[in-house]
N, C-alpha and C positions, 0 to 999 in steps of 0.2 A: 504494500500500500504506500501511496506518497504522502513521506513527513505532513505534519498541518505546518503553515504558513506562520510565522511569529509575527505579530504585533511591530507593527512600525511605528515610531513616535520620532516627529519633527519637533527640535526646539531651536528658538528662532529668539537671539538677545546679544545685544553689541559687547558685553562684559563676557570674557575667557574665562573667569572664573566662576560665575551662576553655569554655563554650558557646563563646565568640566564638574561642578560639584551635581547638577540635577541630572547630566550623563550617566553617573556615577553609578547613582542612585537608582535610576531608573534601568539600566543594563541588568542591576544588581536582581532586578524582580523579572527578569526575564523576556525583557522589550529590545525588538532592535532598535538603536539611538543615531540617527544621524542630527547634527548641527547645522547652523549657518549662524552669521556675525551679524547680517541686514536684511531688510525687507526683499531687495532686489535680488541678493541670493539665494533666500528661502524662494521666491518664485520660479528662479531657474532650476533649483532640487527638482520643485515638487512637481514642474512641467514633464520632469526627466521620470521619475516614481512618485508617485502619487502614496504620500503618509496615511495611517488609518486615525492618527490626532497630531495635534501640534497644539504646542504652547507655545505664545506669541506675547514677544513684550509689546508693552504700547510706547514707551518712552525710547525713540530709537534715532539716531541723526538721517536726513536725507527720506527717510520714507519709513513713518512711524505704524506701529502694529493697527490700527484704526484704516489706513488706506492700502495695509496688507492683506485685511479683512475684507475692507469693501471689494477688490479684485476677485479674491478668492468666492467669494457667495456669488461675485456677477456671472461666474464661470460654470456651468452646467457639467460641465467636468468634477470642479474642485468644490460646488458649493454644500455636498453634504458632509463634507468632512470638519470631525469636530472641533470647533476650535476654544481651550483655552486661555484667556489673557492673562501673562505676571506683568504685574503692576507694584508700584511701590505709592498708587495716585488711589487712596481709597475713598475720596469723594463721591456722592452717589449719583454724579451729574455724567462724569468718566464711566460706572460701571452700569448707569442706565444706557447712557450711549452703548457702551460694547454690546448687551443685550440687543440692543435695537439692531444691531450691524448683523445679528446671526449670532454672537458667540454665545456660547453653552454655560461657560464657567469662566472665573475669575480665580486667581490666586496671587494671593501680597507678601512682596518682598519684605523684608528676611521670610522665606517661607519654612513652614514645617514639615518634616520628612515624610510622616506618618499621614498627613494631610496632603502632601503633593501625590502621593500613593494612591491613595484613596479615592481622590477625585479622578485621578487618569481612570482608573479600572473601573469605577463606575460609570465613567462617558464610553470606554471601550465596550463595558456590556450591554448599556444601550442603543449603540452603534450596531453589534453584534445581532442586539432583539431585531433594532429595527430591519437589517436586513433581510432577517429569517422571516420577518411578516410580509415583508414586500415579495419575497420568494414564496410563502405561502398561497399570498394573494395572487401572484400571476400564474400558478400550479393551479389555483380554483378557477381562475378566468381561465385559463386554458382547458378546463376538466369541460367544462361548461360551454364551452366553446365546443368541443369535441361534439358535447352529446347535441348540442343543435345545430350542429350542420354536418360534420362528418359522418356524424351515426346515424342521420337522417338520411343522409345521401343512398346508402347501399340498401337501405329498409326499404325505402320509396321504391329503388329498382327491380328491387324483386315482386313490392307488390303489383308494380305494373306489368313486369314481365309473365309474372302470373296471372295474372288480369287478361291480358292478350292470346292467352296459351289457351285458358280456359275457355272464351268466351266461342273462337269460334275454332275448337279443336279438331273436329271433322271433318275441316275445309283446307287444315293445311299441309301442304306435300313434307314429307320425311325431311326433306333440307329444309323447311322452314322451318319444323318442328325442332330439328339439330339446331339449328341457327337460337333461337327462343333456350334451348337449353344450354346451350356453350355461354349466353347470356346469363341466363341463372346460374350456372358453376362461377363465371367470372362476380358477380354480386356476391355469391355468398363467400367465396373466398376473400372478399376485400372486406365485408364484414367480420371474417373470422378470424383475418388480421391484426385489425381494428383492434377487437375485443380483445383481444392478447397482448396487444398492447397496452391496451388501459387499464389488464390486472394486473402486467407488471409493474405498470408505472406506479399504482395504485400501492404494489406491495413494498415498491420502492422506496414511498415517498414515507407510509409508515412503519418501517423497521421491520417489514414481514419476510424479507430478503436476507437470508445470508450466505456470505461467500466461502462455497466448497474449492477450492482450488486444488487440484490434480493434475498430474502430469499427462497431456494431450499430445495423440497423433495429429499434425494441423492439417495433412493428405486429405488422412480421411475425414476430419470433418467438414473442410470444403468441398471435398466431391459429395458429400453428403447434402450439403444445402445446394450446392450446385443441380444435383440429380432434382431435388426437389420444387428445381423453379425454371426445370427444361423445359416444364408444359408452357409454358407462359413465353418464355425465349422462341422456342419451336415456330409460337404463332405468329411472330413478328421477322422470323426466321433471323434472329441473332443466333454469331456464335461466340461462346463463353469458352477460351483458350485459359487453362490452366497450367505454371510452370512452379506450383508449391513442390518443394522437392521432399522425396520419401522420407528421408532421415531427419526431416524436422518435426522437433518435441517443442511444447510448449506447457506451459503453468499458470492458468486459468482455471475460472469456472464453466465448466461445460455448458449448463446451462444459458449462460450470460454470452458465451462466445458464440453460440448456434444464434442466440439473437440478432449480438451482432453482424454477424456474417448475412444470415437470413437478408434482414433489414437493407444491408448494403446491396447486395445482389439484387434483390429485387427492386431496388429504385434503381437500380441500372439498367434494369430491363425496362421500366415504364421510360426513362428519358433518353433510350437511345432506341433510332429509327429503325426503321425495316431491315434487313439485311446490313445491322451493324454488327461491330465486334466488342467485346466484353472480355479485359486481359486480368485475370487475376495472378499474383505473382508476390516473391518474399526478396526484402535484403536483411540478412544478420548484421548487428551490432556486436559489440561486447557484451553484453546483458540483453538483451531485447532481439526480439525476430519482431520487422515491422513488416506487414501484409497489404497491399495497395490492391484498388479494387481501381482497375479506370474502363472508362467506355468512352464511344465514340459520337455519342448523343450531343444533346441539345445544351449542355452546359447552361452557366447561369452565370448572372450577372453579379459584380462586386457589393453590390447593396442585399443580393439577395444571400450571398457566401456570410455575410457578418449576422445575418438572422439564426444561419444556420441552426444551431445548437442553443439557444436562448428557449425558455420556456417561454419567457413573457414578449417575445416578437413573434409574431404572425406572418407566416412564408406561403404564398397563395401558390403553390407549384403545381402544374398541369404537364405529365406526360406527351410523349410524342404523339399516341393515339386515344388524348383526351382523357387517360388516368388520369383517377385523384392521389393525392401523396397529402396524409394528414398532419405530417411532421413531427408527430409522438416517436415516432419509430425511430428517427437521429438525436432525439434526447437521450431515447435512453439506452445507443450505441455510446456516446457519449458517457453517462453514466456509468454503465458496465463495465468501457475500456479502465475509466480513473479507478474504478472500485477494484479494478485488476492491476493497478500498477502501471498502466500504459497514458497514452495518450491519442487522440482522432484528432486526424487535422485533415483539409481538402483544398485540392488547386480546382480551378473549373476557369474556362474561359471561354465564352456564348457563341453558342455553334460549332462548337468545337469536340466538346466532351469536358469530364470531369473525374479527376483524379482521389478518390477517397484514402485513408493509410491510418492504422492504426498499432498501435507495439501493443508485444505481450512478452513478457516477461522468458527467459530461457532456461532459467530457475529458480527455485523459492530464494526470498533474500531469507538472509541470516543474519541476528540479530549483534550486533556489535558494540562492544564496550570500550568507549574513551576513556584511555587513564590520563589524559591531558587535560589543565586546569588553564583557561583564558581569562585573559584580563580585560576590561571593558575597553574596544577603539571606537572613537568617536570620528564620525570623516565631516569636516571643515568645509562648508563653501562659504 
């Protein structure tokens, strides 16, 4: 699994010696610490990596924390990040202003250890809630979303195709009759997708998933999902070239990996044309076997590539032959590859095709003990 992410904390104050004692302090509880000496260089940091808080003097020469603030809230990038002010100005005119400007919290020079602690970590797990609500909230609009137009989509076509079949059934010749049922195999199959999707995402989202990881043949389980989404290539007469070599083993969860794979494959089939080709293929790393899925299809556009994998954006994609593609299904490729250790990335360039690739692991990590004791670096802009 990959490490969680530490804690960034920007501090931003023209005196060398507040940076070097509140670094200190702060390294000490387990925060990565970078610095800056002024407004102007805390902005070029934070353009460069983005802090998940900062503490911001107000008192600064050339561009004081007050027009550091206003910048940073103006910036739809920068403006949900929390911002504390140290101040040595505890006037209630100074600490009404900073409020009105966006900031969260104030803290007054000489400060206290125990209270500069404090308040970080509880702006951090605020920080933290709010996220997870807003990530909640676009997982419900997306749920909901799902069930009124996606799940409506495939319901509708079967009742009509069944509608059609029934009504005037003894009037139509065997190919019409085939035609009306190659139709109903196609519906319910994208229903049955659908719905597989939505109970893993569902078992995803609360804790009802967990990772078996085992040692995998990667041959055979791509010729296995391959075999299983011939019918579908056949019709459109793609062909799916396979060069995963025998001898590759992998460490995943089976489960989560046939998803994966499934998922990919089969958008490959809906966006690439008639008589395309579909190359699935592997390069080893050191640690990692990455697996690349590309096709010869319709590719997509750079605004459409950056929705990709987001819950809370809405990616309207339509097939070469007028498939729907609901988007659940590259979440939670996404999902599965991170929960495995790996990472999904995709090249795609419109009309062209598009390149999917995702790592998995070559063997279990092992767990490792540092007998090395670091000292807190603070990096200066």
């Amino acid at each position: 699994m990959q490490s969680k992410k530490k804690t960034s904390i920007l501090i931003v104050d023209d005196n060398p010696q507040n940076l070097q004692l509140m670094g200190s302090i702060i390294y000490e509880k387990g925060y990565n610490v970078s610095v800056s000496t002024s407004g102007a260089n805390a902005l070029e940091s934070i353009s460069m990596q983005l802090p998940d808080l900062i503490l911001l003097d107000i008192q600064m020469p050339e561009m004081d924390g007050f027009e550091v603030c206003e910048i940073l809230k103006s910036n739809s990038i920068t403006k949900d990040i929390p911002i504390i002010f140290l101040t040595a100005v505890t006037d209630s005119e100074n600490i009404v202003r900073g409020f009105e400007m966006g900031a969260v919290d104030y803290i007054t020079k000489p400060f206290n250890k125990g209270e500069l602690i404090a308040r970080i970590a509880t702006h951090i797990d605020l920080k933290v809630s709010r996220e997870k609500l807003s990530e909640l909230n676009a997982a419900k609009d997306k749920f909901f979303a799902i069930i009124a137009h996606d799940l409506r989509n495939p319901t509708f076509a079967l009742k009509l195709l069944l509608h059609q079949l029934a009504k005037d059934y003894s009037s139509y010749s065997k190919e019409e009759i085939l035609h009306y049922l190659n139709g109903l195999e196609d519906a319910t199959e994208n229903l049955h997708v659908l719905l597989e999707d939505l109970l893993l995402w569902s078992k995803s989202q609360w804790g009802g998933l967990v990772n078996q990881s085992e040692r995998i043949h990667l041959k055979s389980i791509v010729d296995d999902k391959i075999s299983q989404c011939q019918s579908a290539a056949n019709n459109k007469y793609i062909e799916i070239k396979s060069t995963i070599g025998t001898e590759i083993y992998v460490h995943a969860d089976m489960m989560m990996l046939k998803t994966v794979l499934l998922n990919l494959i089969s958008n490959a089939i809906k966006f690439t044309n008639s008589h395309g080709i579909i190359e699935i293929g592997e390069k080893a790393t050191d640690k990692f076997i990455l697996v690349s899925i590309k096709d010869s299809g319709m590719g997509m556009t750079e605004s459409d590539l950056n929705k990709l994998f987001s819950i809370g954006n809405t990616v309207n994609l339509i097939g070469s032959n007028k498939e729907e593609v609901n988007g659940l299904g590259l979440i939670l490729c996404k999902e599965f590859t991170e929960r495995n250790g790996g990472k999904i990335s995709v090249k795609s360039e419109k009309d062209k095709g598009s390149t999917f690739s995702f790592s998995l692991r070559k063997e279990l990590e092992k767990k490792a003990v540092s007998l090395m004791a670091f000292s807190p670096v603070l990096f200066f802009l």
